[in-house]
C-alpha positions as CSV (number, residue, x, y, z in Angstrom):
1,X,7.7,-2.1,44.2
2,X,5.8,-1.1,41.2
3,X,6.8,2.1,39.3
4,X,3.3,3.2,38.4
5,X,2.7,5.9,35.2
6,X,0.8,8.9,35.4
7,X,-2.8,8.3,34.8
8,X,-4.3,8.2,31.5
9,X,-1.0,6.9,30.3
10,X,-2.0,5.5,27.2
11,X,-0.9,1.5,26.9
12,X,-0.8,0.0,23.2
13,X,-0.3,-2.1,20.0
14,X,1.2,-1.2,16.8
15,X,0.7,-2.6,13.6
16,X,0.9,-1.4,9.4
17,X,-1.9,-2.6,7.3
18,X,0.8,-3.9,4.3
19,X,2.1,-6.3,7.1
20,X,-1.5,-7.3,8.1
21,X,-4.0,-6.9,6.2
22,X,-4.0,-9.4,3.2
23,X,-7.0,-9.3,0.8
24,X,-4.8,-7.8,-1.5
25,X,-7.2,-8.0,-4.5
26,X,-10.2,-7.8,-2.8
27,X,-13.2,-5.3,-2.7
28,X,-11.3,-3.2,-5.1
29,X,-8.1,-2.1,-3.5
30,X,-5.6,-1.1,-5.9
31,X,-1.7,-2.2,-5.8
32,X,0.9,-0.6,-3.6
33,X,4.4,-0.3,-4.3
34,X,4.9,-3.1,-1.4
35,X,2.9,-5.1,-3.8
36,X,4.6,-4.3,-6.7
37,X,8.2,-4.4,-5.1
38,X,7.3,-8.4,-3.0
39,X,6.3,-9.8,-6.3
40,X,9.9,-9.2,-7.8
41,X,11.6,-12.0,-7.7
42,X,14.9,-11.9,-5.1
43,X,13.2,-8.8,-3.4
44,X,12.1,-10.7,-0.3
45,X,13.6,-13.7,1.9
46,X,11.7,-16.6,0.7
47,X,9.8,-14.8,-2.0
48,X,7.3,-13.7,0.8
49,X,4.4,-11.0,0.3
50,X,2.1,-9.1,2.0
51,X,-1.0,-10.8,-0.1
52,X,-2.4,-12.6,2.4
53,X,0.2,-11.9,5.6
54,X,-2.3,-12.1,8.8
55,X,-5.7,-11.5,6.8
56,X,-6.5,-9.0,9.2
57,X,-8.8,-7.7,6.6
58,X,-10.6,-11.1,7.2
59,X,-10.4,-11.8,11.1
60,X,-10.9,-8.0,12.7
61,X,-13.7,-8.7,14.8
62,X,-11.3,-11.8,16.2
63,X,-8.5,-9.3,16.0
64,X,-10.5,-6.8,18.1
65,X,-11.6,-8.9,20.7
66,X,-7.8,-9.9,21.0
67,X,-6.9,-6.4,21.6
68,X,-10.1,-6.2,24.4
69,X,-8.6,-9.4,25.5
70,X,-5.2,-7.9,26.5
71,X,-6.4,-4.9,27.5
72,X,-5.0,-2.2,25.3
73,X,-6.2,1.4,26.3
74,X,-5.0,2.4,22.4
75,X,-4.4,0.8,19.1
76,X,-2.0,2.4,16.6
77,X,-2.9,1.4,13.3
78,X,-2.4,2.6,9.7
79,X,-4.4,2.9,6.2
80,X,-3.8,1.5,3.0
81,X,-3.9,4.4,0.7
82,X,-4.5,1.7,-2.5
83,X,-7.6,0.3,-0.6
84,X,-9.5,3.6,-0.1
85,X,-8.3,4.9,-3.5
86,X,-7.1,2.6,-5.3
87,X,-4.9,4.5,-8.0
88,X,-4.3,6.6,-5.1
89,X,-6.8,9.6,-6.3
90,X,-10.1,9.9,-7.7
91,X,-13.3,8.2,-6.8
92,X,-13.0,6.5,-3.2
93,X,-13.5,3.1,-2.7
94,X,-16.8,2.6,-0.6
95,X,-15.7,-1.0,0.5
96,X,-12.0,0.4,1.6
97,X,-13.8,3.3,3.8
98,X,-16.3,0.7,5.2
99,X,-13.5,-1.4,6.8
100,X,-12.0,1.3,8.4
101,X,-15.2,2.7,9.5
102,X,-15.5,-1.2,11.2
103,X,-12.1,-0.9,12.5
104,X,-12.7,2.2,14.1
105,X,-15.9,1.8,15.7
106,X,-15.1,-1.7,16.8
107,X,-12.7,0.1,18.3
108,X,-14.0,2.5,20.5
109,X,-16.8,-0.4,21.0
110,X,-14.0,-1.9,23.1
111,X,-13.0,1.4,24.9
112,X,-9.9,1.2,22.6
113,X,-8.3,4.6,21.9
114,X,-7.4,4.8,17.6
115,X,-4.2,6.3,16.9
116,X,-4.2,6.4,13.1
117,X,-1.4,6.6,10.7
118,X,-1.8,7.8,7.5
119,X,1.2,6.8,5.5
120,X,3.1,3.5,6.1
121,X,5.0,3.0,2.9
122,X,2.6,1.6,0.7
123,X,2.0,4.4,-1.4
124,X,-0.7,3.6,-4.5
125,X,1.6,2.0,-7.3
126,X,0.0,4.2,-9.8
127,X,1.1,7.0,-8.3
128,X,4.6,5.9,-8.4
129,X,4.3,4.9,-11.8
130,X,3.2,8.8,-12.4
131,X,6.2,10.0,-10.4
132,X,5.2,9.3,-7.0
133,X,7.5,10.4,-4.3
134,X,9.7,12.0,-6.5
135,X,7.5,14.5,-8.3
136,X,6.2,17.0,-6.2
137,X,2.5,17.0,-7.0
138,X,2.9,14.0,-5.1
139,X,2.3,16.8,-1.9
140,X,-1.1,17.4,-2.7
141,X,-2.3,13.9,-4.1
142,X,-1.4,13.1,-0.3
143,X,-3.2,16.2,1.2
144,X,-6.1,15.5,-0.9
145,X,-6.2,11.7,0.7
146,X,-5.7,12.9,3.9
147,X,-8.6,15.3,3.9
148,X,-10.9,12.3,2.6
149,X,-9.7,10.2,5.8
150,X,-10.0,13.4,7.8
151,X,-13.7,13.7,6.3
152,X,-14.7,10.1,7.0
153,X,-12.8,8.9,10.3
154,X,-12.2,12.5,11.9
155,X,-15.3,12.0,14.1
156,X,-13.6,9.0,16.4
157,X,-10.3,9.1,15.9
158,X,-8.1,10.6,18.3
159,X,-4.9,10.2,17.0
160,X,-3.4,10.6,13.5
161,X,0.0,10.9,12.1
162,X,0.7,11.5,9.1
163,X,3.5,9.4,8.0
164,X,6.0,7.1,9.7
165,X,9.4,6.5,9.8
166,X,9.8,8.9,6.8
167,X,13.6,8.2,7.2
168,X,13.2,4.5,6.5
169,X,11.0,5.1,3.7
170,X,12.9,7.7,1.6
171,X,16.9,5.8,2.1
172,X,16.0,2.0,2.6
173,X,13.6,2.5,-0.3
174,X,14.9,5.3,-2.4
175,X,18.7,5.3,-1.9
176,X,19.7,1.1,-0.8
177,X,17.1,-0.3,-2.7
178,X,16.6,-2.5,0.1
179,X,12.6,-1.7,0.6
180,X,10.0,-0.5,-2.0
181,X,10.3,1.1,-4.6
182,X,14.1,-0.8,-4.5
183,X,15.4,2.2,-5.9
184,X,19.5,3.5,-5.5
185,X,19.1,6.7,-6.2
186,X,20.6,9.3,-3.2
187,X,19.5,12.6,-4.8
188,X,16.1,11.0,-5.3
189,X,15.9,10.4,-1.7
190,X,16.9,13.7,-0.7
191,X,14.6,15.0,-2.9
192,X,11.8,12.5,-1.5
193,X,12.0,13.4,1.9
194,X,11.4,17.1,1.4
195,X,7.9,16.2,-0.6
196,X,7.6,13.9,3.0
197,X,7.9,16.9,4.7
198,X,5.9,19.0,2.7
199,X,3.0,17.0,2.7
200,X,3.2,16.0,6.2
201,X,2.4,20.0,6.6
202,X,0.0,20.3,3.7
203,X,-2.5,17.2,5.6
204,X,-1.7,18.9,8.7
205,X,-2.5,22.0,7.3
206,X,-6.0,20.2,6.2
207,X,-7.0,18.8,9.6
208,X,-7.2,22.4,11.0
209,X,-9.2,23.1,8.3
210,X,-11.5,20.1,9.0
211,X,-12.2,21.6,12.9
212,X,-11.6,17.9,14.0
213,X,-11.1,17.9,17.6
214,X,-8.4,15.0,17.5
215,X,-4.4,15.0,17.9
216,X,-2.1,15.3,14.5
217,X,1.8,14.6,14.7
218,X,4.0,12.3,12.5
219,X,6.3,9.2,13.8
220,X,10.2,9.3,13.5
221,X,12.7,6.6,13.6
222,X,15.4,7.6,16.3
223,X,18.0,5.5,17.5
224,X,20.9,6.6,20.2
225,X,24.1,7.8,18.3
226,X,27.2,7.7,20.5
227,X,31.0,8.6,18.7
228,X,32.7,5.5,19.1
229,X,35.4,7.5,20.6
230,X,36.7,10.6,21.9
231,X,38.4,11.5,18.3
232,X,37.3,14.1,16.2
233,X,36.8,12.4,13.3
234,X,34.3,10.0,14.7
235,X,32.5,12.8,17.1
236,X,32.4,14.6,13.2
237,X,30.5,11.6,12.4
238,X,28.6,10.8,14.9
239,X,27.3,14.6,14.3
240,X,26.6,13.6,10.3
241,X,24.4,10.6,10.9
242,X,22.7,12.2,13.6
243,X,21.7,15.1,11.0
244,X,20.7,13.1,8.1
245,X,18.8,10.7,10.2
246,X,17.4,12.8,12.6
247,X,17.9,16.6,12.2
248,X,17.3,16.3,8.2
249,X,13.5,15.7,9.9
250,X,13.5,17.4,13.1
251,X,15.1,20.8,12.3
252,X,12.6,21.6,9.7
253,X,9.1,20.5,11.8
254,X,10.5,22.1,14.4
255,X,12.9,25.5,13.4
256,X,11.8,25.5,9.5
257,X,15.5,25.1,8.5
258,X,17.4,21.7,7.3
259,X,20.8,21.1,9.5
260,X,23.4,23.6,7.7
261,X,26.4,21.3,8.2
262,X,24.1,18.5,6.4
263,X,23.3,20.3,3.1
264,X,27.1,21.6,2.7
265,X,28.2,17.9,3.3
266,X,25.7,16.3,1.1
267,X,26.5,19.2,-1.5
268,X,24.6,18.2,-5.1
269,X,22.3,15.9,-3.3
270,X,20.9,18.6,-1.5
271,X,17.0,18.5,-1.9
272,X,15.5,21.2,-4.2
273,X,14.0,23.7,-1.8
274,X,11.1,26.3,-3.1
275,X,10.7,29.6,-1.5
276,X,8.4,29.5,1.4
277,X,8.8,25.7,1.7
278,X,10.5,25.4,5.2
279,X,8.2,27.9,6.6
280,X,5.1,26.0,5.9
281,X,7.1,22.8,7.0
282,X,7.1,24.0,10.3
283,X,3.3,23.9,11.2
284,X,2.8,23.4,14.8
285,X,2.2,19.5,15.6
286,X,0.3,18.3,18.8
287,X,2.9,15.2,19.3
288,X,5.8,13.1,18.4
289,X,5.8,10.0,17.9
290,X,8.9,7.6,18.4
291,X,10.1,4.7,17.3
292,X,13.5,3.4,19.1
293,X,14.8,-0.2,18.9
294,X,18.4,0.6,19.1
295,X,21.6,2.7,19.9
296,X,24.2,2.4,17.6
297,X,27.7,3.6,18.0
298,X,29.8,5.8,14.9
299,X,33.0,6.1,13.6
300,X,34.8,7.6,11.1
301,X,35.8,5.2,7.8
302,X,36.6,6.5,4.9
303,X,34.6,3.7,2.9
304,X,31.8,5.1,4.8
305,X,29.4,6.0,2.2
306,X,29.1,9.6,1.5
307,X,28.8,10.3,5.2
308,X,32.0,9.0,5.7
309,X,30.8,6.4,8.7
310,X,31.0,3.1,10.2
311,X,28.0,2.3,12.1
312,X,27.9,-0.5,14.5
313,X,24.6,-1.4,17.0
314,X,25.6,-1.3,20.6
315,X,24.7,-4.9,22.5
316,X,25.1,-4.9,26.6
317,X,26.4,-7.5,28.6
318,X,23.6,-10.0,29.3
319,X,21.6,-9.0,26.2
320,X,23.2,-9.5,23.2
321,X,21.4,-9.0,20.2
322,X,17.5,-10.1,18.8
323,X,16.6,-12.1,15.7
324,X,17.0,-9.1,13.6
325,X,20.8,-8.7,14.4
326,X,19.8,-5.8,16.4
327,X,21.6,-5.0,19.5
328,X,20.0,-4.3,22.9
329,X,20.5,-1.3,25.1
330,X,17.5,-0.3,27.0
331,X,19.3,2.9,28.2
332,X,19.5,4.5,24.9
333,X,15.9,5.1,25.0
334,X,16.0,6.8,28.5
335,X,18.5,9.1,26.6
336,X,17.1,9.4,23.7
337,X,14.0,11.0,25.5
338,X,15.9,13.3,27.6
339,X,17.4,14.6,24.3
340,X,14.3,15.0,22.6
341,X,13.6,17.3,25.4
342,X,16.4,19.5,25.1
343,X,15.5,19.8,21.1
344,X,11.6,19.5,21.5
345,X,10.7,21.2,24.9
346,X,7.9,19.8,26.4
347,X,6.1,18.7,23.5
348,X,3.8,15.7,24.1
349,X,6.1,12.8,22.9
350,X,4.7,9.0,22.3
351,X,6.5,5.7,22.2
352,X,4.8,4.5,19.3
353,X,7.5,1.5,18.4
354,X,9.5,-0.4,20.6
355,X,10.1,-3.9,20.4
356,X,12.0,-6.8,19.6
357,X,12.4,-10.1,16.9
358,X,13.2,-13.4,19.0
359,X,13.6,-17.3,18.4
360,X,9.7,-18.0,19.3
361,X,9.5,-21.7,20.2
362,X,5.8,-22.6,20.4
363,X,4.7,-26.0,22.5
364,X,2.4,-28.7,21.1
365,X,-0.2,-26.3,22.0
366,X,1.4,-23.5,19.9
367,X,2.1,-21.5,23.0
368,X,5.1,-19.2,23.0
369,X,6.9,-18.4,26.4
370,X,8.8,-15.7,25.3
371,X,10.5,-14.7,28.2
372,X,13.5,-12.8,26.0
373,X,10.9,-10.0,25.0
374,X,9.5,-10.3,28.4
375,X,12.4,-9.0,29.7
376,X,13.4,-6.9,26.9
377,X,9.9,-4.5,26.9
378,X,10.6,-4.5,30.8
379,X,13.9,-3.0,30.6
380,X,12.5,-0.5,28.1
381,X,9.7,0.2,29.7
382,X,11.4,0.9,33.1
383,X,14.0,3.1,31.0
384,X,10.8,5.3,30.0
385,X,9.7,5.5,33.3
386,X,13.1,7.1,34.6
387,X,13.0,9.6,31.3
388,X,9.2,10.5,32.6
389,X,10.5,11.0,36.3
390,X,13.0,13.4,34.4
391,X,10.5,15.5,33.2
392,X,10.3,14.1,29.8
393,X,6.7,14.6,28.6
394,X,5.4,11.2,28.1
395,X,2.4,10.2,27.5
396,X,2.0,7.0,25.7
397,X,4.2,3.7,24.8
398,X,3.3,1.0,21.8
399,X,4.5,-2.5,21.8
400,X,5.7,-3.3,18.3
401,X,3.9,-5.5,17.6
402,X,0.8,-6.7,18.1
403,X,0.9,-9.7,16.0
404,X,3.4,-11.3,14.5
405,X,3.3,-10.0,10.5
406,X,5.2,-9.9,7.1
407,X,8.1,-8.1,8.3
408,X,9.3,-6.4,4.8
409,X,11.9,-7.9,3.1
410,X,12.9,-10.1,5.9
411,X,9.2,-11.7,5.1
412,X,7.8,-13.8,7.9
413,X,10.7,-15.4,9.4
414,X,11.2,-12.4,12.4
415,X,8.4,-12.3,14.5
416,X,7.8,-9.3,17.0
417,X,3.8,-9.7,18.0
418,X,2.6,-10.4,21.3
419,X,0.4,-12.4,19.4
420,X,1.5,-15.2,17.4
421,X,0.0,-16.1,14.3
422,X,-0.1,-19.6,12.5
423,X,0.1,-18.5,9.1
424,X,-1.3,-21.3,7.8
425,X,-4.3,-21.6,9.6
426,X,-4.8,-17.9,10.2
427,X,-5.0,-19.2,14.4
428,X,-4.2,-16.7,16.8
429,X,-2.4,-17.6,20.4
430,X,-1.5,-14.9,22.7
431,X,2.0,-15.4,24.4
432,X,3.9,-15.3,27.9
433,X,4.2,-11.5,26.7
434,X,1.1,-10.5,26.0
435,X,-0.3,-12.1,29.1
436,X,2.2,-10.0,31.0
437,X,1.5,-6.7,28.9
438,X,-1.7,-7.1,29.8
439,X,-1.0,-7.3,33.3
440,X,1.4,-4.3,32.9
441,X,-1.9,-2.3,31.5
442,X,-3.7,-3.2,34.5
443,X,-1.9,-2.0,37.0
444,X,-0.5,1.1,34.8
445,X,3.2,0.1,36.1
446,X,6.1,-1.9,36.1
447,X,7.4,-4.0,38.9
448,X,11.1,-3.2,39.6
């Protein structure tokens, strides 16, 4: 039996151009604070960088005859901000904007749908040195690049959004120090995410302006929180991470107002809020996008952090957990959607990340037979297919990722692509999984 999606159901890749793209000095692209932040030393596992990563910036016409190769009806990609202006404002970078012109039409060459994001956490290191996120003239140094990419690419691409995983990008990099900038600051990260917010609405603010005829939304990181049990105190905190990683982003897109019980918990690190700020937050969006690789499960500890929680990843029988430590529970994203619905009506929502990190064993050949990540999109994919025959509104899924990249901090040991990559000779071999993606694309279903 094949459980078939509804036509036009849009099949594809994801990728992030620090994890890709390489050429990092090349045809004058300016530093990021990914650049600045790998080349710290005891930043990364293993010292790794994004410098020359996949060289994507090098191989796209063999990376775009890949993706025509497997099929994919859509490619979610993003920009590097430092490439097309390289201290992040100013005078453009012709040879930045001609690559993604390339990418683009070689692209929709291909029949290849671009879903564009705009903001993938490597903002311009002289920005950051003037203040970056921080500051909030940071807003409009963002609109102002948005409207540039709006100007140039707005003609063919479908899809933007304007940042991703916000969340990630404001605590892992503001408030653990974990991720660029490697900063430990949690009023700072308070603080940061507003500016997110605001200039999410400021760029989407600007593509109205523009008259493009595209799509314009922004991509959250959601997991599944579940109370670890019946008691109060960990229902209380279940309810606390939920609003500082989810409703501290949600509530405002979509009500204009920042979760109440949040900012009298949080207390001084509240962010500082400017009159008519949440209004203009709340600009109508035309999707979400959502990334979901796990469900975790919350309890109260008092050694908790300032949310006062213990957060552990929930790992089924029969799964147990990927490369990352992650644990696996395909259902959490069937619930997770039927949630969003509740909060988010029937707004157009989009898988844009799901995907897994497993012990790839390639043969003399250097092909992989993944069947671990086989089975893990399936289960994931057939839990978005029961959240669609509930009504959720879904109208697109991404496999992260397309090729295996520099994964952050954890450098290039985990690898997620369909694709993998020998680093070392830049070689590309699809594996077991992309072969049966591709198949999956074809017949626009599953087989139960």
């Amino acid at each position: 039996m094949i459980r078939h999606f509804p036509q036009g159901f849009l099949w594809g890749a994801a990728t992030a151009a620090y994890q890709i793209e390489g050429a990092a000095r090349e045809d004058g692209r300016g530093p990021s604070i990914w650049d600045a932040y790998a080349h710290r030393p005891d930043t990364t596992l293993g010292g790794a960088t994004g410098d020359v990563a996949c060289d994507h910036y090098h191989h796209l016409v063999e990376d775009l005859a890949l993706m025509k190769e497997l099929g994919l009806r859509s490619y979610r990609f993003s920009i590097s901000w430092p490439r097309v202006l390289p201290t992040g404002r100013g005078r453009p970078n012709p040879k930045g904007l001609a690559f993604y012109d390339r990418l683009v039409d070689g692209l929709l060459e291909a029949g290849i749908v671009p879903n564009t994001t705009l903001h993938h956490w490597d903002t311009p290191q002289a920005l950051h040195e003037r203040g970056g996120w921080a500051r909030r003239e940071c807003v409009d140094w963002f609109a102002d690049y948005a409207r540039l990419m709006f100007e140039r690419l707005g003609d063919r691409v479908a899809f933007w959004s304007t940042h991703n995983e916000p969340w990630v990008f404001a605590f892992v990099g503001y408030a653990q120090g974990n991720f660029a900038p490697g900063l430990s600051d949690t009023t700072v990260a308070y603080q940061v995410s507003h500016h997110l917010l605001l200039s999410h609405a400021r760029a989407v603010q600007a593509f109205r302006q523009s008259g493009r005829r595209g799509q314009i939304g922004i991509v959250l990181s959601f997991s599944h929180n579940q109370p670890a049990s019946v008691s109060e105190p960990d229902r209380r905190a279940c309810t606390r991470v939920d609003e500082n990683g989810t409703g501290l982003f949600l509530r405002p897109l979509l009500e204009g107002r920042y979760p109440e019980g949040l900012i009298e918990w949080i207390g001084p690190h509240a962010p500082k809020v400017r009159a008519g700020d949440l209004a203009e937050i709340r600009q109508p969006i035309d999707f979400l996008g959502v990334n979901y690789y796990f469900t975790q499960s919350v309890s109260f500890h008092p050694h908790g952090g300032h949310l006062k929680a213990a957060i552990s990843q929930v790992a089924d029988a029969g799964w147990g957990r990927t490369e990352m430590g992650w644990g696996v529970h395909p259902d959490g994203l069937r619930v997770l959607l039927l949630d969003l619905k509740k909060s988010c009506g029937d707004l157009p929502t989009y898988i844009t990340e799901n995907g897994c990190a497993v012990r790839d064993v390639p043969d003399a050949r250097g092909f992989v037979k993944d069947a671990e990540r086989t089975r893990f999109l399936a289960a994931h994919i057939g839990a978005a297919h029961q959240a669609l025959e509930a009504g959720v509104n879904l109208k697109g899924y991404y496999v992260w990722s397309l090729l295996d990249n520099f994964e952050w901090a954890h450098g290039f040991a985990p690898r997620f692509g369909l694709v993998r990559v020998d680093y070392a000779a830049q070689a590309r071999i699809p594996k077991q999984s992309a072969r049966w993606y591709r198949e999956v694309i074809a017949r626009n279903g599953i087989e139960d």
